[in-house]
Structures are given as C-alpha cells and as structure tokens.
C-alpha positions in Angstrom: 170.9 83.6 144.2 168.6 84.9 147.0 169.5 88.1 149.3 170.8 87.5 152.6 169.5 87.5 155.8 170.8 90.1 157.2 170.1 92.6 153.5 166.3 91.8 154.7 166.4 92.1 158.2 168.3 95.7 157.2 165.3 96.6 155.4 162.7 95.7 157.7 164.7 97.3 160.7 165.3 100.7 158.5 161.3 100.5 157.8 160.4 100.6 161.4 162.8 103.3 161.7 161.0 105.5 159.3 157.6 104.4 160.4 158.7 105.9 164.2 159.8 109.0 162.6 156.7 109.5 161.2 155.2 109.5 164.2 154.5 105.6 164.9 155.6 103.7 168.2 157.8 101.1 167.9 154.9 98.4 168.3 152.8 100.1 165.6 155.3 100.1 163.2 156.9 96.6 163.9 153.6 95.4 163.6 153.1 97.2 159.9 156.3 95.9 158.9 155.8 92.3 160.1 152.5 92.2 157.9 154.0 93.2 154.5 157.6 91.3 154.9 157.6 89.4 157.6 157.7 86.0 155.8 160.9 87.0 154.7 163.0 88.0 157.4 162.0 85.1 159.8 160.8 82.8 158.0 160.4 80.2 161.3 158.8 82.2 163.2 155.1 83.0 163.4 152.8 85.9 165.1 154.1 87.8 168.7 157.2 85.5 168.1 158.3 87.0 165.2 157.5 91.1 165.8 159.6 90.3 169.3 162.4 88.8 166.9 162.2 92.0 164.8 162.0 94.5 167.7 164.8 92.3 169.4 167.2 92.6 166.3 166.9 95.9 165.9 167.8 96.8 169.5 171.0 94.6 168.9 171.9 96.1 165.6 171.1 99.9 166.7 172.4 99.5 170.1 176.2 99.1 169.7 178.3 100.3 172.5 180.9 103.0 171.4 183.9 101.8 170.2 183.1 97.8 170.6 183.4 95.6 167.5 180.3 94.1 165.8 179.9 90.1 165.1 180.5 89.8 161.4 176.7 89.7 160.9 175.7 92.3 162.5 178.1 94.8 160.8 176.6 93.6 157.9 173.0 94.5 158.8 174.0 97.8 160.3 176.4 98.5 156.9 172.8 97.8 154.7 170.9 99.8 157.6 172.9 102.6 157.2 172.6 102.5 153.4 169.1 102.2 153.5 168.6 105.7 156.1 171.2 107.7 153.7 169.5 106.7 150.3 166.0 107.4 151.5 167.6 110.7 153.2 169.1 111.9 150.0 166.3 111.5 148.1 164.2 113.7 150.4 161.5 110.9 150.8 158.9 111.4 153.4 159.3 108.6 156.5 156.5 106.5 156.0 156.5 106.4 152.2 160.0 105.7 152.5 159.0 102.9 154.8 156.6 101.8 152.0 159.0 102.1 149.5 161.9 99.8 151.5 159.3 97.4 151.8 157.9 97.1 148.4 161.8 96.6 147.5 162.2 93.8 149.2 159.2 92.4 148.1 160.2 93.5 144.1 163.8 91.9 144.7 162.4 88.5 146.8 159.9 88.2 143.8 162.7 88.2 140.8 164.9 85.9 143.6 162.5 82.8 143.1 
C-alpha cells in the first residue's frame, strides 16, 4: 500500500521549510524540492504548474486562521508537517541536510511502495 497524498505533500512542504531556514527564498527552495520529489507529490502536473501547486499548498496548510477548523485533509498534512519539523528538531539536524534527509525519505519509502 502506497503513502498518501497528503504524508508526501507533508514532506515536501517541511523540506522547503528547512531549505528557507537555511537561508533559501521560497522560490529557491520550491524549486530544489520540485526536482528531487516532485513526481511524487503531483504527479499531473508538470514544470511552473507544479512548483505554484507546491508553493500554493503550503500557504494553505501553514496559513490557518486561529481557532478555524481544518478540511480533514489538510489536518492531516499539517499533523505529518508538524511531525516532520519536531523529529528533524529533536535530532538537532542542520536545515538543509534535514531538507535532504526528508527528501531522500520519501524517495526510500516511494521506492519500497512499488
């Protein structure tokens, strides 16, 4: 049984948040993340289309209003999200080889999947 859709998407989005804390822009780092795992988190959607897809997604997923219940979904992402931030937190893992670490997760995980 494959990972969901929104366990990927968590990923990708906690890798671009990594990527900007070490000192990336939000382009750059979409862009990085989009090249290693891209073709797994939409899977329909090619070049600009998809880094706006991931840049859009995270906005929704990080920018919850206080107090204002999530679609089942996106509590879901933001739940894995969350996860992913605390785990590479406690292990004291610098940003961007966090961000390299999350990715080549998915990657390891998708792989055993097929």
């Amino acid at each position: 049984m494959g990972y969901s859709v929104e366990f990927k998407r968590a990923i990708a989005i906690a890798s671009i948040s990594q990527l900007i804390q070490g000192r990336r822009n939000i382009d750059s780092a979409t862009r990085h993340v989009v090249g290693r795992i891209g073709h797994l988190v939409f899977v329909t959607l090619e070049g600009e289309r998809k880094i706006k897809a991931l840049r859009d997604y995270r906005k929704r997923v990080l920018d919850i209003p206080e107090g204002k219940a999530l679609p089942p979904r996106m509590s879901i992402a933001r739940f894995h999200y969350d996860n992913c931030l605390k785990w590479v937190a406690e292990k004291k893992i610098k940003p961007e080889e966090s961000a390299e670490l999350l990715m080549a997760a998915l990657l390891s995980i998708d792989d055993k999947a097929l």
